[in-house]
C-alpha positions, 0 to 999 in steps of 0.5 A: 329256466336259464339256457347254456350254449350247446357244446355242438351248435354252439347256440344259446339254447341248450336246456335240461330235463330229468329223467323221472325213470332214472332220479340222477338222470338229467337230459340235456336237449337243444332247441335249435339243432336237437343235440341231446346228451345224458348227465350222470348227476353225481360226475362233475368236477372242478374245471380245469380252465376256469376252475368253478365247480360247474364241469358235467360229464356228460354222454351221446350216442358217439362220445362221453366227454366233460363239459363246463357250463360256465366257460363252454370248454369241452374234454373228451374222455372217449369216442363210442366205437363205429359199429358200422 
C-alpha cells in the first residue's frame, strides 16, 4: 500500500485502513506521529488547487477539514469545540 504525507507531521507515512463495522468508513493512521483521521468515503471533491478528484473530508477529534492527496493542501471546515 502506497503511503501519503500526513497532513500533521508532514511524513511520508500516512496509510489507511477501513472500518469493517462501518463499510464507508476509512481510517487514516500515520506511522511516524500516530495522527489519526476518519474518512467518510462518500465526501470528496474536485481541489481547488490542483483540480484532480483527489480531495477527501476528512475528521479528528479537533477539526473536520479537506484534504488533497495529491497536492497535500489542507481546508478547514471547522475547529470541534473546547470542552475543557
Amino acid at each position: 500500500m502506497a503511503t501519503q504525507i500526513c497532513p500533521k507531521c508532514k511524513v511520508d507515512s500516512f496509510y489507511w485502513k477501513v472500518d469493517e463495522d462501518e463499510s464507508l468508513l476509512t481510517i487514516w493512521v500515520c506511522g511516524n506521529c500516530n495522527y489519526r483521521a476518519f474518512e467518510n468515503e462518500s465526501d470528496e471533491r474536485n481541489c481547488s488547487k490542483c483540480e484532480k478528484k483527489t480531495e477527501s473530508k476528512l475528521m479528528d477529534n479537533k477539526k473536520e477539514y479537506w484534504w488533497c492527496s495529491n497536492c497535500n493542501t489542507i481546508e478547514i471546515i471547522k475547529t470541534a469545540p473546547n470542552n475543557v
